[in-house]
N, C-alpha and C positions, 0 to 999 in steps of 0.2 A: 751846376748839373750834379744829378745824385751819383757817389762813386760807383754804386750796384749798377746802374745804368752806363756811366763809361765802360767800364768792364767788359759788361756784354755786349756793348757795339764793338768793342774791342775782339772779343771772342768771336764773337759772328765775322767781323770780317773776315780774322784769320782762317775760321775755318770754310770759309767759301773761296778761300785761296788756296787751300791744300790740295797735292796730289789727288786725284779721283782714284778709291778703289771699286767704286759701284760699276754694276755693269750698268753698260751708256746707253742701252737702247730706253732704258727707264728714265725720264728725266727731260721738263721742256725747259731748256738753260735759258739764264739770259745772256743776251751777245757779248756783252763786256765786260764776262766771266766764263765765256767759253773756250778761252786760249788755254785754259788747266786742263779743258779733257780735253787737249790736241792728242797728247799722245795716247789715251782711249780710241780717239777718230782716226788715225793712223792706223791701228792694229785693226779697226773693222774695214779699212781701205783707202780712209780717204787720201787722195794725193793734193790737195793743196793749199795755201798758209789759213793761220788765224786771222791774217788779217786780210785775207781773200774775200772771209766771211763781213768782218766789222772792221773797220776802220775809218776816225773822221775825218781824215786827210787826203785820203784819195777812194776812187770809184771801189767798188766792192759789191760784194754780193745783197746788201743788205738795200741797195739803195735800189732794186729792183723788186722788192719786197712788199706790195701795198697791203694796207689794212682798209677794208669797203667798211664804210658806217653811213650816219645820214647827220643831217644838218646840224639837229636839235643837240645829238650825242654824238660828236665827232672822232672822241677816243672808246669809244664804244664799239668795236668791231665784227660788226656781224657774222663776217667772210673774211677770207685774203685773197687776192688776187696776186699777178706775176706781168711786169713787163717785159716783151718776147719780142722788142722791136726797137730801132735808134727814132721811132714816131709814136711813141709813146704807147702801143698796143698793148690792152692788158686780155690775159686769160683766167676765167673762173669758172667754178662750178656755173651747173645748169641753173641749180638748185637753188644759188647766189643769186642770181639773176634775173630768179622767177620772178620777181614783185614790177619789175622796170617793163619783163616782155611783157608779161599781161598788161600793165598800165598801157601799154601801145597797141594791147589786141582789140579786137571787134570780131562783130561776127563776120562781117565783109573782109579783114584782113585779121585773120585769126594766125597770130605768130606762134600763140604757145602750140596749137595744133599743126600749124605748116613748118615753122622755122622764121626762121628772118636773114637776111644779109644783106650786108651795104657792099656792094661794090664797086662803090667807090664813096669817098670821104663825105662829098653832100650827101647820101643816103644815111650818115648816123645819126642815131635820135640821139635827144637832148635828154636828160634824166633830171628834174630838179629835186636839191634836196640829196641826191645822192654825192659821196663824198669817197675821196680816195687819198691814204694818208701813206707820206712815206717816213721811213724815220730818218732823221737827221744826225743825232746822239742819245745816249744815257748815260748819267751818272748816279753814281750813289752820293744821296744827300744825308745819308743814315744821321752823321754828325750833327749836323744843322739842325735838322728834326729834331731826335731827341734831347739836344738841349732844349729845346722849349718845354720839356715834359718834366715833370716828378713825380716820385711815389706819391706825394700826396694828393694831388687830382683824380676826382671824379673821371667815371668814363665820358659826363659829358664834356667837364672843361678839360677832358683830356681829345678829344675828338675835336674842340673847338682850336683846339692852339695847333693842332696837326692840321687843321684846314688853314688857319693862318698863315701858319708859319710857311706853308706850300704853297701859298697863292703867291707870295712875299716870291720866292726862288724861281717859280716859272714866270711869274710879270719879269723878274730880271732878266731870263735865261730870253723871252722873246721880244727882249725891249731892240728897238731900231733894227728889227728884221721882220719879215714876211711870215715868221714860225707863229704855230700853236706848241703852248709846251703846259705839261700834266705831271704831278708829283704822284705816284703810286706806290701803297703799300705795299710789302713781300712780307709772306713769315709771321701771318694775323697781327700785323702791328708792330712786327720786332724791327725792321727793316724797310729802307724809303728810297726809291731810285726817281730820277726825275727823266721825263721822256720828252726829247723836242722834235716836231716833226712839221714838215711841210703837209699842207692839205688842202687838197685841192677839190673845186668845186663844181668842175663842169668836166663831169664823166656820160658819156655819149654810148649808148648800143652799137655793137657794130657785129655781131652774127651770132645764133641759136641754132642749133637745132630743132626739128620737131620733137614733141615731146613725146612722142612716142619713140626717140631714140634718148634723148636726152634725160627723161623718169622711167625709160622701159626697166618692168618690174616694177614699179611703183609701192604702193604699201609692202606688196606683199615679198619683194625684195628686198627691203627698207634694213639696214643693219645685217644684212645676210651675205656671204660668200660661199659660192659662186658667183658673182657679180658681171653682168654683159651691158651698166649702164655707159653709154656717152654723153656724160657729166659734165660739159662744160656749154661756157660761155660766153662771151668774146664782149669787151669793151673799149675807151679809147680814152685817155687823159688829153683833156686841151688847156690850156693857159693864155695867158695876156701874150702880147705881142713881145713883151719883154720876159718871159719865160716865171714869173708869177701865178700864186694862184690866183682865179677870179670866174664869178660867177657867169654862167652860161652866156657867150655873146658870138655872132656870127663872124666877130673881127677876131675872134681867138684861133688860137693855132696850136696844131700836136706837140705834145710835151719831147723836147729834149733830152731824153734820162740821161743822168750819169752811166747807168748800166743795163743792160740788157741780160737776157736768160738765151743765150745759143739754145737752139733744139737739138736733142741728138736721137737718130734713130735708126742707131747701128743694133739697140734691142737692150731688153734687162734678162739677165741670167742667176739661177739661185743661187742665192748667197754674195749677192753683190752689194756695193755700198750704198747706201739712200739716207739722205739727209734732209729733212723739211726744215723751213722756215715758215712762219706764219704767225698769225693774229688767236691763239689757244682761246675761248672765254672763262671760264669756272672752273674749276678742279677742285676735290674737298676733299684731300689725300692725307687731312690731320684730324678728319672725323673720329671722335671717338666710339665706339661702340652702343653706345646711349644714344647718340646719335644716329649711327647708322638705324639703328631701331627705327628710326620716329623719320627717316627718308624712306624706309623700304615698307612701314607698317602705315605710315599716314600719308606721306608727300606721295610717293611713286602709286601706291594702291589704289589711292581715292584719283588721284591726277586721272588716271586709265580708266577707273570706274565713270568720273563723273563725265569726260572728255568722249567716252564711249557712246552717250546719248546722244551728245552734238553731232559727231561723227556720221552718222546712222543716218541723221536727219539730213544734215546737209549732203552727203553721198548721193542718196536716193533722189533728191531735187536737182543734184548738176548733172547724173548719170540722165534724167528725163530731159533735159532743156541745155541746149548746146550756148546760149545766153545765159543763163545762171551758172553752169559753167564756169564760164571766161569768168566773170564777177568775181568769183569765190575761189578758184581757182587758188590764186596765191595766200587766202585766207584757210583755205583749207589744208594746203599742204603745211607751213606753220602749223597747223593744228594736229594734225595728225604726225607731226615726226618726235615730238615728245610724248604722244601717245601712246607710241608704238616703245619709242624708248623705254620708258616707266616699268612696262609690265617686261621688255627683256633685260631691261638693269636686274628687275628684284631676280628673275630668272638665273642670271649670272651671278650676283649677290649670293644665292641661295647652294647652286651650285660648286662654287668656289669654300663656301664656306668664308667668306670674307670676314664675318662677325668674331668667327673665332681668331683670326687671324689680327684683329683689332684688341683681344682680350689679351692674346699672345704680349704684342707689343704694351697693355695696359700694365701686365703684371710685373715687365722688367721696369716700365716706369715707374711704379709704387717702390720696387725696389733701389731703383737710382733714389729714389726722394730720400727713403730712410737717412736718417742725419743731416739733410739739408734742413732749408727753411722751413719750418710749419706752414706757409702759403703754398710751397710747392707739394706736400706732403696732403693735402686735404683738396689738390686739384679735382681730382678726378671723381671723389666723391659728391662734392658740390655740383658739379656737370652733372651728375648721376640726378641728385635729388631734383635741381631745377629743369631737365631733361622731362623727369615724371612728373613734377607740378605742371606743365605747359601741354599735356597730351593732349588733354581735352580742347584747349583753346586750338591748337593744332591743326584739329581734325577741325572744326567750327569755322577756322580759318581757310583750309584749304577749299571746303563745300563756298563758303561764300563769294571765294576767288575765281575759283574755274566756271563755276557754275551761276554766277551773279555778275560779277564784275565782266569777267570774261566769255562771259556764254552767249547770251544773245547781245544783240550790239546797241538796239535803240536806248536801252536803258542809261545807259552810262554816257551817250551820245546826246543825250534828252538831258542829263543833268549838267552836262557838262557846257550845254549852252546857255541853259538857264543860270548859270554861274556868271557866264561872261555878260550877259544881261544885265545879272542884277548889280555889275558893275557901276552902272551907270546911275547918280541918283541925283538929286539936285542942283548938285554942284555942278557937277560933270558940266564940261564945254559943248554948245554945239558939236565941233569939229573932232571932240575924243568921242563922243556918242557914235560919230556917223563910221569912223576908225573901226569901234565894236561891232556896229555891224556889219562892216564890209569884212571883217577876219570872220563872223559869223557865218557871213556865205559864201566867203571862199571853202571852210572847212566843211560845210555842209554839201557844196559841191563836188568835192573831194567823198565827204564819205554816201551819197548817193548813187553817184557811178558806177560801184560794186559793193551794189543795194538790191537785194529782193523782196518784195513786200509778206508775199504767200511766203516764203522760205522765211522770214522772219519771223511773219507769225506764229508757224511751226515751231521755230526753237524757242519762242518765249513760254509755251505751253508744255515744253516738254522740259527745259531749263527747270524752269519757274517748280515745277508737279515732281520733280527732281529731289530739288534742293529739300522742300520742303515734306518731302517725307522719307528722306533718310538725315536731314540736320538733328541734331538732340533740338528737343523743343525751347529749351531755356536761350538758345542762340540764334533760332528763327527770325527774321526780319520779322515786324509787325504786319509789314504790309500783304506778305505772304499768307499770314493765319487769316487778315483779312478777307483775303481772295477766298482760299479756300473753304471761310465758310458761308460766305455772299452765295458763290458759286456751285455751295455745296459737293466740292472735291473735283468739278468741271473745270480745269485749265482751259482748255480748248476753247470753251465758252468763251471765258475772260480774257484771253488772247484775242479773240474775234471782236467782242466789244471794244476792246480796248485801241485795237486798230481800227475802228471807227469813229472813234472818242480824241483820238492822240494829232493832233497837228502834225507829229514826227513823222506818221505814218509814211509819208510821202515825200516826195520833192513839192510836188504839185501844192500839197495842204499847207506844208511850211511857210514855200512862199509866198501863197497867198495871208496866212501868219503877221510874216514878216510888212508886210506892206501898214498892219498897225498893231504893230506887237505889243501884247498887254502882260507883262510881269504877273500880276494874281493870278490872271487865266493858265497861266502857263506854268502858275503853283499847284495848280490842281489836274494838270496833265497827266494822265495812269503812267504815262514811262518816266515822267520829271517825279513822279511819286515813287515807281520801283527802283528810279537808279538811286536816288535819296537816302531809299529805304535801304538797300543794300550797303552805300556807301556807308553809312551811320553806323552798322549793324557791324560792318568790316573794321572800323576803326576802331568802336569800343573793343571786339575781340581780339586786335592786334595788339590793341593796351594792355589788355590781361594777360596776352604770351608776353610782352615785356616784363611785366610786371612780378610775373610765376620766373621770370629767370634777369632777376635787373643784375646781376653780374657775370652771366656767359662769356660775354665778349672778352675780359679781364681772365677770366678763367681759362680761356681757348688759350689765347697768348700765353699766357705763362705755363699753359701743357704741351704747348710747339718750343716755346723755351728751355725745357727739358728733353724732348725728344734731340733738340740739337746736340745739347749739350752732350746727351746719353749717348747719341752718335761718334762722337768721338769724330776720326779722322775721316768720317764717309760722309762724304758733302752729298746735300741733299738740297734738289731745286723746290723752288717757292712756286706755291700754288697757281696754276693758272688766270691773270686776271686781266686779258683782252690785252696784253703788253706782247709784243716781239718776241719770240723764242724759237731757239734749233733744236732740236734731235735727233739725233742721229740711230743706225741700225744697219741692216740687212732686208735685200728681201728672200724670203724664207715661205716654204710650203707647212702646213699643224696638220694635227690629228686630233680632230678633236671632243671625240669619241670612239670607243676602241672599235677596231675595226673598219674605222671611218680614217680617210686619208686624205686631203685638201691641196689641188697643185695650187702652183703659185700665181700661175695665171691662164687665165680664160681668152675663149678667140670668139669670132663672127659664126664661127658654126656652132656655138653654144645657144646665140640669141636666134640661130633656125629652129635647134631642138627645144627650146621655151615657147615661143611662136605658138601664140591660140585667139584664132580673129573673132571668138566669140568673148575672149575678157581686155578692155580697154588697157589692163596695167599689160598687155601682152600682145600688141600688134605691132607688126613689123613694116613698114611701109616699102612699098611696090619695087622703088628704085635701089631699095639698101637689096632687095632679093636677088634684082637682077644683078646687082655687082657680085653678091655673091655665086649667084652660079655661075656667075662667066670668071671667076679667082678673080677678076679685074682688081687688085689690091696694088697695082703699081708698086714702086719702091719703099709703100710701107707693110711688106708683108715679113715674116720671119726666114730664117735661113731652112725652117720645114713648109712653108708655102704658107703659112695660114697667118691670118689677120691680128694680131692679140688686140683685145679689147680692152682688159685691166690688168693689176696685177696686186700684190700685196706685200707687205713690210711688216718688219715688228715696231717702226716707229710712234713715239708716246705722241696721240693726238686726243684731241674734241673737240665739240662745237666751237665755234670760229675758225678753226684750221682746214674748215670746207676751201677748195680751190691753194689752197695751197702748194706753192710751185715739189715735187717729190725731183731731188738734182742728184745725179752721179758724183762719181767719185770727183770727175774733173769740174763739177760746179753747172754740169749742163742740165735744163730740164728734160726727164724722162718721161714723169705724169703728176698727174695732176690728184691731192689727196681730197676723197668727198667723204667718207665714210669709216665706222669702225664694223668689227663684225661681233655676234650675237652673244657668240661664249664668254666671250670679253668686257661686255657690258659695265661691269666693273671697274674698268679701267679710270674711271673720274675719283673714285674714291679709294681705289688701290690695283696698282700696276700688277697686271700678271704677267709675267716674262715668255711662261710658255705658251700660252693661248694667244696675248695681243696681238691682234693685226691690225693696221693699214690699209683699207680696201682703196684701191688708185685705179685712174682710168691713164692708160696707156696712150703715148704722146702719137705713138704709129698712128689709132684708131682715132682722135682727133683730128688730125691731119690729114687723113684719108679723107674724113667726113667734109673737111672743109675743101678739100682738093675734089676728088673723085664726085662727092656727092651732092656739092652745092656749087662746083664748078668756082669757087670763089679764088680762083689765080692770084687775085690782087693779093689777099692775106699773107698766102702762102711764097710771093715774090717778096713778099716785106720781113718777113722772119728770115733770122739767122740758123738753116737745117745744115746737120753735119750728119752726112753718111757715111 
């Protein structure tokens, strides 16, 4: 192993062991290196041990902890969930959850629209495909790692032996056990911890709200506080008879946790303790300044520009048709929550002045370089240059993403069975042939179901008319210049032919298709031709952003290798990347505009005074009115009478840390974390102490909903409430 290399794993550990002088609200740690800032977590309140939180030896907070993913991508975590019950109950966002209610709505029993509740165990649905992971351990495998590495490797045989060498330690770590276990980098590469976890595969629905409580506010609330949503959503872990995981069966039984989340709802008051745990996904808080450029000038602009046409289209089709709706439904909200994101990130971006604040940190880091290595000293310039060679491909890339790959659906769905098709050729067996097509139409019956044909046609024509006259010409699909001038500038046209011409068009057309499926014919299909055409067009322009910057990756790393270094005694947590993390905080009231003043938390007579039965993000349903004007709030109201509905933190969150359990000082669940808020947008690529918040939905108004308003007794006799 290269001595420069011991060194720094050596350095690095040390100093992810040192004293914390950082303030702790900044910072999503990981668990078994969060005993250092106990005594940080003390002085903001907490009362109880490190090893309350983690420890592999006995129950503890972590092992109530889940991370929600799906089959394919197990450590991939979409959501976090929280067990609240000794029968394995979990709770999560609404928002979590949305893919599984819709997958169970119809128009006859419309859950996203009414709600849903089991009450009792045979009424929970089945979810397949959905997955629920808890963690077991982590350790740091830094050593292990990096000896397979040296300065002289390429980035790829440096990426090859890091995928090796990590298969190598988690095939050990889950050899003669029930575990999945996942080797993850920290520290763009400096840093390697290995995660082993139980995962289980048969997670079950067991109550929603309607979503007119559950999205109320919708878009137009989306990242914004004041917040009056009730965000959650209710699940249930089942396992083999012998307490394993295993795939959905009617002989399975509610999971045993090691540990459970008490409720408590005695109330949250400002300036109290609040601790999250959860499932973080992406954080890019070592962005340099070149970089932020080309997230807020290319990715976040065009994202919102191009995502805006879709939007529009599909809006107007589900706001007309209570069936197209339900479809789209969970396709649209996914589409619209980084829409909305994009354009308030650059907003807060902008506001904050982040950029400067990245130059700030660039300038002491040229200064730390002086006298060190010439690699470290010519970091940040080389970022710079290959940053501005890739602009162009960038922008070429992201039109072709959002707007091609991702825009309308048949296209990419049309090639990508034509793929599995041409799998098959002479050799092929009978019986692998017949394999082909039954995976064929199972996924075709999957993506039909929340399929509209008119709604489809619509976005390909307006997709398509899109892309192809705001792309620079040199990066145009062919197939596109084609249309347009057959068509003479007429998408709509060629949308309508095209859905007349295309087997995909339909269920209907497919299958009848499929009964003697012809490979050529199905070469010349308009969507087996546009998804082609896009795909082809997307890879060669991802090759040229490689290519304009073939040493970034190398360069990142050794400019976080500096910053650590430059840091000196202030440990500083690793990027968010779907792994386990706490953070800790207050909840606290901002100001975040002058003259503007923001309480800490909101009640039931906020969502009266929003309340508008002529806009869908804003009706209130009949029974939630009637509890309110009769206070009927039971034992979950405050010690001033009123209902709270959410409340807010300065705790470090993002995407994946939706539903994550928000615990008091004693470890108990308060609420539940869905949201950041607007000023802060920023916060993925640099923390702001004074504006971040934590938007949370309050454990009272939960509970209310599921007591008072869905009468759901069972639930609320299985949970452990402390008043």
């Amino acid at each position: 192993m290269n001595i420069k290399v011991k060194f720094f794993a050596l350095a690095l550990s040390m100093l992810m062991l040192l004293p914390s002088s950082v303030k702790a609200d900044e910072g999503m740690w990981l668990l078994s290196l969060l005993g250092k800032n106990y005594s940080d977590m003390q002085q903001k309140g907490f009362k109880l041990t490190a090893d309350d939180i983690y420890n592999i030896n006995q129950s503890c907070i972590k092992d109530a902890i889940v991370g929600l993913g799906n089959a394919g991508s197990p450590f991939w975590h979409f959501c976090t969930a929280e067990i609240v019950s000794d029968k394995g109950l979990l709770t999560t966002n609404h928002h979590c959850g949305y893919g599984q209610i819709q997958e169970h709505s119809t128009v006859e029993h419309d859950y996203l629209r009414d709600g849903f509740w089991a009450y009792t165990m045979e009424e929970e649905l089945p979810n397949p495909g959905l997955t629920a992971s808890i963690l077991v351990r982590v350790e740091d495998v830094t050593k292990e790692v990096l000896a397979a590495l040296n300065d002289d490797m390429t980035e790829v045989e440096r990426n090859k032996a890091i995928a090796d060498v990590s298969k190598k330690i988690s095939d050990k770590a889950k050899e003669g056990t029930n575990y999945e276990a996942t080797v993850k980098s920290m520290f763009n590469g400096n840093q390697f911890f290995l995660f082993v976890h139980n995962i289980y595969k048969d997670v079950r629905l067991v109550g929603a709200p309607p979503s007119s409580m559950g999205k109320f506010g919708g878009d137009t609330d989306n990242w914004m506080w004041p917040r009056h949503t009730a965000d959650f959503s209710m699940f249930r872990i089942y396992t083999a008879p012998d307490g394993s995981p295993a795939e959905y069966s009617k002989d399975n039984v509610p999971l045993k946790p090691k540990h459970h989340l008490p409720i408590n709802i005695k109330g949250v008051e400002e300036n109290d303790f609040a601790m999250i745990m959860g499932f973080p996904g992406t954080t890019n808080r070592f962005v340099t300044s070149y970089g932020l450029e080309e997230v807020m000038d290319i990715t976040n602009k065009l994202r919102y520009e191009i995502r805006t046409q879709k939007i529009n289209v599909w809006k107007a089709a589900m706001n007309a048709d209570q069936a197209v709706k339900i479809k789209y439904a969970s396709k649209y909200a996914s589409c619209s929550n980084y829409w909305k994101y994009s354009n308030e990130q650059n907003k807060a971006l902008k506001a904050l002045n982040t950029i400067g604040v990245k130059q700030d940190i660039e300038r002491r880091y040229n200064e730390w370089a002086k006298g060190k290595d010439a690699k470290y000293q010519n970091v940040l310039s080389e970022i710079e240059k290959m940053v501005t060679a890739r602009k162009p491909y960038m922008a070429a890339r992201t039109y072709l993403a959002e707007g091609l790959l991702s825009g309308p659906e048949l296209p990419m769905m049309a090639f990508g069975i034509y793929n599995m098709l041409s799998q098959a050729d002479e050799q092929t067996s009978v019986q692998d042939k017949q394999a082909i097509l039954d995976e064929i139409m199972k996924e075709v019956k999957t993506f039909y179901k929340d399929y509209d044909q008119t709604l489809e046609e619509k976005t390909i024509a307006t997709m398509f008319e899109y892309v192809f006259k705001n792309i620079e010409p040199e990066y145009c699909p062919e197939f596109l210049a084609e249309i347009n001038k057959k068509y003479k500038g007429n998408f709509e046209k060629y949308a309508a032919d095209a859905m007349k011409k295309s087997v995909f068009a339909n269920e209907e057309t497919f299958t009848k298709f499929m009964e003697k499926p012809n490979l050529k014919k199905l070469a010349k299909d308009p969507m087996v031709v546009a998804g082609l055409g896009a795909y082809v067009e997307y890879v060669a322009v991802a090759k040229k952003v490689k290519n304009a910057a073939p040493d970034m990756d190398r360069m990142q790393r050794l400019f976080v290798y500096g910053l650590l270094d430059m840091n000196g005694n202030k440990p500083i947590a690793p990027d968010a990347n779907s792994t386990i993390r706490c953070t800790y905080g207050n909840c606290l009231a901002y100001e975040p505009r002058d003259g503007v003043y923001y309480s800490y938390y909101t009640t039931l007579d906020g969502v009266m005074e929003k309340e508008d039965p002529m806009n869908p993000e804003f009706i209130v349903p009949a029974k939630l009115k009637e509890l309110w004007a009769a206070k009927d709030y039971g034992r979950y109201a405050n010690k001033k009478g009123e209902l709270p509905t959410c409340f807010i933190t300065n705790n470090d969150i993002t995407g994946g840390n939706s539903g994550s359990p928000v615990m008091n000082a004693e470890g108990h669940l308060i609420g539940l974390a869905f949201d950041g808020n607007s000023e802060a947008m920023s916060g993925d690529i640099d923390f702001e102490e004074n504006m971040q918040r934590c938007i949370n939905l309050d454990v009272r108004y939960m509970l209310f909903i599921i007591d008072k308003f869905a009468g759901a007794k069972n639930l609320i006799n299985e949970m452990t409430i402390i008043e």
